[in-house]
N, C-alpha and C positions, 0 to 999 in steps of 0.2 A: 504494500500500500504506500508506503514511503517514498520508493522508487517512481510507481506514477505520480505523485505528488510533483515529484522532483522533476516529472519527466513535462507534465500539466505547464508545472510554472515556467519550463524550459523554452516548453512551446508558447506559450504566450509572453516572453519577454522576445522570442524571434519575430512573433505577428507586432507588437511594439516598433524593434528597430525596422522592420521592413516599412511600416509606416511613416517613419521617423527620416529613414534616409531611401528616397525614391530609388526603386530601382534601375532606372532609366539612366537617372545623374548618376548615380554610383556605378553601373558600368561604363555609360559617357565617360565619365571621369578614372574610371581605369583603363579603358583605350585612349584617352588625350595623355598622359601620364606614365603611357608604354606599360603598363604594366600587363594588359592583353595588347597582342599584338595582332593575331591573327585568329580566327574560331577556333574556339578549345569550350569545352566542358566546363572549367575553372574558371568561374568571374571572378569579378571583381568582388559582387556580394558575397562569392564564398569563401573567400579571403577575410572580408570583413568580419562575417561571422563566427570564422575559425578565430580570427584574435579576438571577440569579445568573449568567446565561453572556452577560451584554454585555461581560464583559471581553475576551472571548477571541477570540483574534486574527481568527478565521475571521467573526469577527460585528460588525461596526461599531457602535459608540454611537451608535445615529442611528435615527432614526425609520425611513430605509431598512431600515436594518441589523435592526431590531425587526422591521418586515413581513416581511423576506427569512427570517427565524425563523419568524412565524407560517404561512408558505404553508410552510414546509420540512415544520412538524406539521399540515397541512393547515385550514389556518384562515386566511382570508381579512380582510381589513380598511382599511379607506382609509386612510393618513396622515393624515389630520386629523380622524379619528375615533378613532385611536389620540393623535394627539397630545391630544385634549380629554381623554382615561381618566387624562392626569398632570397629576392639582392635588389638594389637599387632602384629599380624600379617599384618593388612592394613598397619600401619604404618609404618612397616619393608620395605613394598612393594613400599608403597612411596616414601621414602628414595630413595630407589632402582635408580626407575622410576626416579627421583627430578637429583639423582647423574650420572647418564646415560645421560640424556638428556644435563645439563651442561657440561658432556665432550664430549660430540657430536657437541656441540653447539660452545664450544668454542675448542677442540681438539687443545688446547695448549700444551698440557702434554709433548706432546715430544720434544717440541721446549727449554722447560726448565731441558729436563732431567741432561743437564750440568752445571746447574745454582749453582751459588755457595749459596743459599738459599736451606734451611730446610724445609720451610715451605713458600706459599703462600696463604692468606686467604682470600675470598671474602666474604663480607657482608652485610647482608643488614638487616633492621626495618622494623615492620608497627606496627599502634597503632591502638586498635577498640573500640568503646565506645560501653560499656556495659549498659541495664537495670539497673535500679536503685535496683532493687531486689539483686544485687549481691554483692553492697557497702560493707557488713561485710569480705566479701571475696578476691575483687579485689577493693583498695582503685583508685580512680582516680587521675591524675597530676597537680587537681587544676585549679584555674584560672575560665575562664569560660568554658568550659571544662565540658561532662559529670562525676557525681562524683565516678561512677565506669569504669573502662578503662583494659585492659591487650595491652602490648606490647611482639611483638613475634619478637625476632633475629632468624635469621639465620647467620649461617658458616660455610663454605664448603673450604678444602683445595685443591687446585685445582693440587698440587703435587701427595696427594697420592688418590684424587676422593675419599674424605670423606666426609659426615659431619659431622661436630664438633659440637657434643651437650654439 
């Protein structure tokens, strides 16, 4: 019972974002953005919604965990054909997607266009503990605390709907 529960609310936070971000602009904008290049099975929306539900517990961050998703919505795909769909182009497209959504969401923009500020900047952290295999690479923050860690910023100006890398 739990499981559908889980499975219930899965599906209705996907009828949400599907509403939320058309799917017309969200493929548009992953072929203006290269991210499709030519017809494939693999939108742009299912990119999208592979990175808003890899968190969750039922779905591993993992290229497994990504297939085991697309065969669930009936969509087949190799791991290494999936893995090549993440390089510069996805992340261009995210951006996109990331910067879209924020000014939709909060659609201040215009409320500030007379502001006597440059710049407004929203921000935010998270930290993730890494395998220990990674120590030489990613040192950790110490304490008791896993000893390898990365923390990721974000920054997004929400004048000119950027992000600020």
């Amino acid at each position: 019972m739990r499981k559908s529960n889980a499975l219930q609310n899965k599906s209705k936070l996907v009828d949400q974002i599907i509403r939320f971000f058309d799917k017309k602009f969200v493929n548009k904008t992953a072929r203006s953005r290269k991210f499709v290049q030519r017809a494939s099975t693999f939108t742009g929306m299912d990119l999208l919604l592979l990175s808003v539900f890899s968190h969750q517990q039922n779905n591993a961050s993992s290229l497994q965990g990504y297939i085991s998703e697309l065969l669930f919505r009936g969509k087949a795909m190799a791991k290494q054909s999936l893995h090549d769909r993440f390089n510069k182009y996805s992340v261009d497209f995210m951006q996109k997607m990331l910067a879209h959504s924020l000014a939709q969401k909060l659609a201040i923009q215009k409320a500030f266009q007379t502001t006597c500020f440059k710049r407004i900047i929203i921000g935010d952290a998270t930290s993730y503990q890494l395998s220990s295999h990674y120590v030489d690479k990613y040192k950790g923050n110490g304490g008791h605390a896993s000893i390898s860690s990365i923390k990721i910023q974000y920054n997004y100006d929400l004048l000119s709907n950027k992000i600020i890398l």
